[in-house]
Wavefront OBJ file of the C-alpha trace (Angstrom):
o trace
v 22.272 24.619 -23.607
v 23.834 20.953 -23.415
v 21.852 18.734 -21.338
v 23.874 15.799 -18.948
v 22.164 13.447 -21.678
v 22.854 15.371 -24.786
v 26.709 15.747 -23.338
v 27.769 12.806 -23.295
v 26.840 8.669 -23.248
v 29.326 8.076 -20.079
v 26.997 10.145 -17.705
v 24.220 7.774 -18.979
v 24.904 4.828 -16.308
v 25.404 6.789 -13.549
v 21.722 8.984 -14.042
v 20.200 5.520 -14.186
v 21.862 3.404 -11.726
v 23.116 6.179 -9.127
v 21.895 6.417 -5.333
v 19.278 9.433 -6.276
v 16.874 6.447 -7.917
v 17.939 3.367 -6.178
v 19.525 3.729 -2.896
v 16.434 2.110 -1.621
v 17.576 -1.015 -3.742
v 21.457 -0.877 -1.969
v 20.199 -0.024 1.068
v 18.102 -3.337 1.485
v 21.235 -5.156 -0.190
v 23.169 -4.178 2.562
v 20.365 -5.105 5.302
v 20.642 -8.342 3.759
v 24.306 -8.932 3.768
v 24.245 -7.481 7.426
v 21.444 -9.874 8.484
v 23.305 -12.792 6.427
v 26.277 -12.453 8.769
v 25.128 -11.733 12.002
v 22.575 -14.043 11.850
v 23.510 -17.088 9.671
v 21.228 -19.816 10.932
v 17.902 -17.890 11.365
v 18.052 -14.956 8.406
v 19.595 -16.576 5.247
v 16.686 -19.425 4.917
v 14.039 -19.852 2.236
v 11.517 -19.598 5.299
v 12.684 -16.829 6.081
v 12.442 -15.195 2.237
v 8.572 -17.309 2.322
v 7.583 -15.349 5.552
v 8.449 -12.028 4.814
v 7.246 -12.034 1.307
v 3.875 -13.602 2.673
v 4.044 -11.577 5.852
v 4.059 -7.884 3.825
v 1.752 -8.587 0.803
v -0.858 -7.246 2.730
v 0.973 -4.294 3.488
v 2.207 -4.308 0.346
v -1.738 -3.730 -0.860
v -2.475 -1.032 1.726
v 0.193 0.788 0.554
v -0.537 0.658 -3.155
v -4.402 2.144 -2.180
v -2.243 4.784 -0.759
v -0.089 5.296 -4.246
v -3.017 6.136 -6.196
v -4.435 9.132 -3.766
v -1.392 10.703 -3.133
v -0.400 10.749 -6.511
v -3.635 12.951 -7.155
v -2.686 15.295 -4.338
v -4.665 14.121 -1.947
v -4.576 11.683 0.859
v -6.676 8.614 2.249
v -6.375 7.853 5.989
v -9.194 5.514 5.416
v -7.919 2.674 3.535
v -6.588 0.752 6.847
v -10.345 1.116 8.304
v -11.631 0.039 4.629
v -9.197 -2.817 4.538
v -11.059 -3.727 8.203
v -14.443 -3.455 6.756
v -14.080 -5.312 4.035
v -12.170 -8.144 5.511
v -15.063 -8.411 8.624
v -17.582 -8.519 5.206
v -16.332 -10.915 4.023
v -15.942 -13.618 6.213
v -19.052 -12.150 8.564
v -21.407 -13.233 5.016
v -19.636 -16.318 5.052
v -20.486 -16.963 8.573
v -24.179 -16.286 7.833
v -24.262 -19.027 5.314
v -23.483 -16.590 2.194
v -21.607 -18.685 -0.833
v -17.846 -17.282 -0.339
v -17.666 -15.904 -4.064
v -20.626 -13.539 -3.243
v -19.164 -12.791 0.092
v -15.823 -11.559 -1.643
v -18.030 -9.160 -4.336
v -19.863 -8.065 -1.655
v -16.450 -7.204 0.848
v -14.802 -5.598 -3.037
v -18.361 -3.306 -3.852
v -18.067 -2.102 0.002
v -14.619 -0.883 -1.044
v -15.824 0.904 -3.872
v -18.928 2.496 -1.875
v -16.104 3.694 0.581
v -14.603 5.401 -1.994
v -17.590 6.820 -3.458
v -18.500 8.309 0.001
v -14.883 9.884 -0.060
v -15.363 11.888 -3.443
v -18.373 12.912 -2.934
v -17.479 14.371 0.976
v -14.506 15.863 -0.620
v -15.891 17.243 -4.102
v -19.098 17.729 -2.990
v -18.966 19.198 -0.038
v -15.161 21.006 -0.428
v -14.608 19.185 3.147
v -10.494 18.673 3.019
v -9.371 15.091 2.224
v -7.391 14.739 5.860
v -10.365 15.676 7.955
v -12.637 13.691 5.793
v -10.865 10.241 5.166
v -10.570 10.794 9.398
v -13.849 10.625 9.737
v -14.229 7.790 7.816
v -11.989 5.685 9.102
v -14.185 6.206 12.698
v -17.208 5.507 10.826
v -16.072 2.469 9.891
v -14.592 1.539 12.572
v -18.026 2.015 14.055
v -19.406 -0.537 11.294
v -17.043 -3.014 11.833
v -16.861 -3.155 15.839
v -21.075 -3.202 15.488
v -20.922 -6.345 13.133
v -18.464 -8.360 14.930
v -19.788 -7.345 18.320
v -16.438 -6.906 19.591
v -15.161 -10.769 19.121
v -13.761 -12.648 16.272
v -15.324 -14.177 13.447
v -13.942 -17.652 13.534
v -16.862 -20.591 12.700
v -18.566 -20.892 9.353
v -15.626 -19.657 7.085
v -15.454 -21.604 3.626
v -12.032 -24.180 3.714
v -11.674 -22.920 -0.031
v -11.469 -19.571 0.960
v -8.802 -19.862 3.521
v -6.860 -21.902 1.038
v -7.086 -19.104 -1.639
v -4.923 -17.064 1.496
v -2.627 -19.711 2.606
v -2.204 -21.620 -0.441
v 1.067 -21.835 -2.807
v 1.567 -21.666 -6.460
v 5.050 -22.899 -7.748
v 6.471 -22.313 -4.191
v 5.301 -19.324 -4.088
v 2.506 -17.650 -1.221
v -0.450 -17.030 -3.045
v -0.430 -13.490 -1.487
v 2.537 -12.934 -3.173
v 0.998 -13.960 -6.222
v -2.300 -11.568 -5.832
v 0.466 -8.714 -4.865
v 2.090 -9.456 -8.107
v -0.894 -9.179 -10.106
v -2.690 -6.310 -8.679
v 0.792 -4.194 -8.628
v 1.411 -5.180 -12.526
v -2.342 -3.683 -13.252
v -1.669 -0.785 -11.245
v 1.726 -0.069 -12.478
v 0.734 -0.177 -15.786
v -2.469 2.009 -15.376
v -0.073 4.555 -13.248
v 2.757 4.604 -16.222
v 1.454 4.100 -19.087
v -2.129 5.583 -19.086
v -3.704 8.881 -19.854
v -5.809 7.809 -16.367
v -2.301 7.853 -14.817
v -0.689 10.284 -15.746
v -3.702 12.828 -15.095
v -3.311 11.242 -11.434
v -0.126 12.989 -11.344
v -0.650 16.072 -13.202
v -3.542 16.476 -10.637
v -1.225 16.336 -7.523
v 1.291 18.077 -9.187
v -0.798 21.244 -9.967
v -4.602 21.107 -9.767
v -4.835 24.598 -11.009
v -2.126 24.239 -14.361
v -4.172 20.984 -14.781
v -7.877 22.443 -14.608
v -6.255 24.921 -17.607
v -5.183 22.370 -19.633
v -8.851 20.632 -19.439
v -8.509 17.980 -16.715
v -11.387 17.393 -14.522
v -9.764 17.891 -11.600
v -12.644 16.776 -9.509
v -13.693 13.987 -11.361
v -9.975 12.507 -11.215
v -9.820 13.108 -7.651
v -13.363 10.851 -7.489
v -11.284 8.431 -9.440
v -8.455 8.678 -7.157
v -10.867 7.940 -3.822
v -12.579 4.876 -5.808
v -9.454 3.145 -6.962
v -8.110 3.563 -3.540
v -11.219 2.027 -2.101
v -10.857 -0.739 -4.501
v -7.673 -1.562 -3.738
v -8.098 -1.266 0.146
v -11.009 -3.564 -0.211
v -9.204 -6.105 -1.902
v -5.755 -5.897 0.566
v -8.847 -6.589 3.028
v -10.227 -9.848 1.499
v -6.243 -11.533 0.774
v -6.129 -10.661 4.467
v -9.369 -12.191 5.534
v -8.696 -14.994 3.737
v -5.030 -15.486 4.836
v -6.320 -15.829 8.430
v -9.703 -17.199 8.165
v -10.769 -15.143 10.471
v -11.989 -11.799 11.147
v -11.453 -9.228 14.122
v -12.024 -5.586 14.607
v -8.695 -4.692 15.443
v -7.311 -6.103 12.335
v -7.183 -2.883 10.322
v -5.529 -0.334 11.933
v -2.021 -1.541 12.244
v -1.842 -0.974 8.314
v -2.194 2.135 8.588
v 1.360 3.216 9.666
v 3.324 0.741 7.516
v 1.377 1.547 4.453
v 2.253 5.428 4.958
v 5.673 5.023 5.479
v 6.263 2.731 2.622
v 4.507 5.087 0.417
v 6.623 8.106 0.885
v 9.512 6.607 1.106
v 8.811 4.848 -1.847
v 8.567 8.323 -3.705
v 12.000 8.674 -3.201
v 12.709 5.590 -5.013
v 13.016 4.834 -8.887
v 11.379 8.184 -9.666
v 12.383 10.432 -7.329
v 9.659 12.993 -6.249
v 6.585 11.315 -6.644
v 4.668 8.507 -5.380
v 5.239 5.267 -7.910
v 4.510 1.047 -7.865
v 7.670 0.003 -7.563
v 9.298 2.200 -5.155
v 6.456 1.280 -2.717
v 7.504 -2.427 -3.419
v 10.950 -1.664 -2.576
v 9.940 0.258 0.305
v 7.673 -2.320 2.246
v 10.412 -5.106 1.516
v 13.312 -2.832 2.667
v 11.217 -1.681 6.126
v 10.190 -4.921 6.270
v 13.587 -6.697 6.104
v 15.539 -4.197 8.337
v 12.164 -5.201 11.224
v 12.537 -8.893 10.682
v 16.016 -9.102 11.306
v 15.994 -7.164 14.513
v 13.293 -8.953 15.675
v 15.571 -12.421 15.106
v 18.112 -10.915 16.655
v 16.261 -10.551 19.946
v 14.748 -6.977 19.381
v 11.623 -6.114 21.622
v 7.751 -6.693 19.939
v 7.693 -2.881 20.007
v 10.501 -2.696 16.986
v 7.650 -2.542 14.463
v 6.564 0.562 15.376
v 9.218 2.279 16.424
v 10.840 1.562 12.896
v 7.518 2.311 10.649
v 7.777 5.781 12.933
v 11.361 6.578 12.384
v 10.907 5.283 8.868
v 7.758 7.559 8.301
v 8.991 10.717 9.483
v 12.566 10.710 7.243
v 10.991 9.027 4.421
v 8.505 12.494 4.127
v 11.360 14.559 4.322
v 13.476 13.223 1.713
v 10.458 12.511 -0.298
v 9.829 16.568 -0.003
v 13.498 17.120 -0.868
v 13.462 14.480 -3.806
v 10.439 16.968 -4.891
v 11.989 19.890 -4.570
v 15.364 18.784 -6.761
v 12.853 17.309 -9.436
v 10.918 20.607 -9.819
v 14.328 22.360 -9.596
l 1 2 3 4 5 6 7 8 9 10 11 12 13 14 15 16 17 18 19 20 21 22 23 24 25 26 27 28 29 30 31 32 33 34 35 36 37 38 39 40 41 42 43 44 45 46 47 48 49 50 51 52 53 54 55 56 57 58 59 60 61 62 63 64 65 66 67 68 69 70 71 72 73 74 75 76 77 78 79 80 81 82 83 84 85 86 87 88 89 90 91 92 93 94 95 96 97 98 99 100 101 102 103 104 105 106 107 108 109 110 111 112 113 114 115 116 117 118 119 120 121 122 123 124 125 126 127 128 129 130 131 132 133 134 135 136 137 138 139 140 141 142 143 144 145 146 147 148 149 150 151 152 153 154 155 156 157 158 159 160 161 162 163 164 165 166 167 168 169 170 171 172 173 174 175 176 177 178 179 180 181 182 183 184 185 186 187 188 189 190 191 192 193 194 195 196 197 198 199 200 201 202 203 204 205 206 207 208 209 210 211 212 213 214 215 216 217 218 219 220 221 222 223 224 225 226 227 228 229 230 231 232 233 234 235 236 237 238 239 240 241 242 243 244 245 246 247 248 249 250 251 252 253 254 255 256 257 258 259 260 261 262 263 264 265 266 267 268 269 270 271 272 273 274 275 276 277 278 279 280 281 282 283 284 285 286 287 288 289 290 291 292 293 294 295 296 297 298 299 300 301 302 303 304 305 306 307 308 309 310 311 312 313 314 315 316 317 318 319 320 321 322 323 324 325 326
């Protein structure tokens, strides 16, 4: 049989430019416009672009940990708790007199430990990656409310280190700039890797991939440290953003992250999990929030978008599944 392809080059454009791969992209073109012309003197300004782009990195991170797990087939409920963690690490050590570039290994090596924990709960001891990324995500919470005693971390943080969070290169927020970076590395890895790609053939079908040779479990370990990694390192761009560090400052990641995750999986490549659909996910959830919230919407927006957002990105990210396996 004739493939689309094969039959002919004028079916070409619309494959690779048509709403099934980037309606996330004219979607968030349209938010724009909208925003543009309701709201001409408080959404169409360079602080505006600065803010938001500075304002989701973080999210931006969270939701990359998430990328990486889900992509194996499993899922990682801890990575707002890790982000936590390692933020309170960090600037706790700091606090305590510890130079700041030891206090950032440190916060990173906790991230990796978390993920550790997480293989070997869910290879070791078969424990399913839900219930077990649950519990650690009390654990740490546990950690981080007994080293901050309940109050903020506020004296004895390093004026280099906050500058490394609130700092600009070229114009642009040097968030932005560690966002850039770390999704380049991970895109790459997730693309164009055999690590990658047996990330996917994982969550796709452990079983067809444990008869082709894959190491199923071992990936998954993979999947839980890489998360932890990355979780650990949203963490520090965070701590050192504020210069501060609270207990409560992990959990609102949580929701965000998710939805921007499976909604990006309906994005670019349509069915799984991928880099750049996440990044066009946070920016689109992220644009429709901050112009409602200009145009007078209640605090509670956020959440109530994330939600919405959450629950209809899953099910077109299952139907966007179910068409590419078709």
């Amino acid at each position: 049989m004739t493939t689309d392809i094969e039959s002919g080059r004028g079916k070409r454009p619309r494959r690779s430019f048509g709403l099934a791969r980037y309606s996330g992209l004219y979607i968030w073109a349209l938010l724009i416009a909208l925003f543009a012309v309701w709201l001409p003197d408080t959404f169409p300004t360079t602080q505006t672009l600065r803010s938001v782009a500075d304002d989701q990195a973080v999210t931006c991170l969270v939701a990359l940990a998430l990328v990486v797990p889900i992509a194996a087939g499993i899922f990682d409920l801890s990575v707002a708790a890790q982000l936590g963690f390692s933020l309170v690490i960090a600037v706790y050590l700091q606090s305590q007199g510890i130079h700041p570039v030891i206090s950032v290994l440190v916060a990173l090596a906790s991230g990796l430990l978390v993920g550790v924990l997480n293989a070997i709960v869910v290879v070791k001891l078969s424990v399913d990656s839900f219930i077990a990324t649950l519990g650690m995500s009390s654990i740490l919470a546990a950690g981080v409310y007994t080293v901050t005693d309940g109050q903020p971390i506020v004296n004895g943080i390093s004026e280099g280190f906050t500058q490394a969070g609130r700092g600009t290169l070229l114009g642009v927020p040097l968030t932005v700039v560690y966002l850039a970076v770390v999704a380049a590395v991970l895109w790459y890895v997730m693309e164009y890797t055999p690590l990658g790609r047996h990330f996917y053939a994982t969550g796709g079908n452990p079983q067809a991939a444990r008869l082709t040779g894959l190491r199923v479990d071992r990936i998954t370990a993979y999947a839980f440290i890489l998360s932890g990694l990355l979780a650990s390192i949203a963490g520090v761009v965070l701590a050192a953003k504020l210069g501060s560090g609270s207990h409560l400052a992990g959990p609102p990641y949580l929701l965000p992250a998710f939805s921007a995750a499976f909604l990006g999986a309906t994005q670019i490549k349509p069915g799984r999990v991928n880099v750049l659909g996440t990044l066009v996910a946070v920016y689109l959830l992220a644009t429709g929030v901050k112009g409602l919230q200009l145009a007078g919407a209640p605090p509670e927006i956020n959440d109530l978008f994330n939600g919405v957002a959450l629950i209809a990105a899953v099910a077109l990210a299952a139907r966007s599944a179910r068409r590419a396996r078709s």
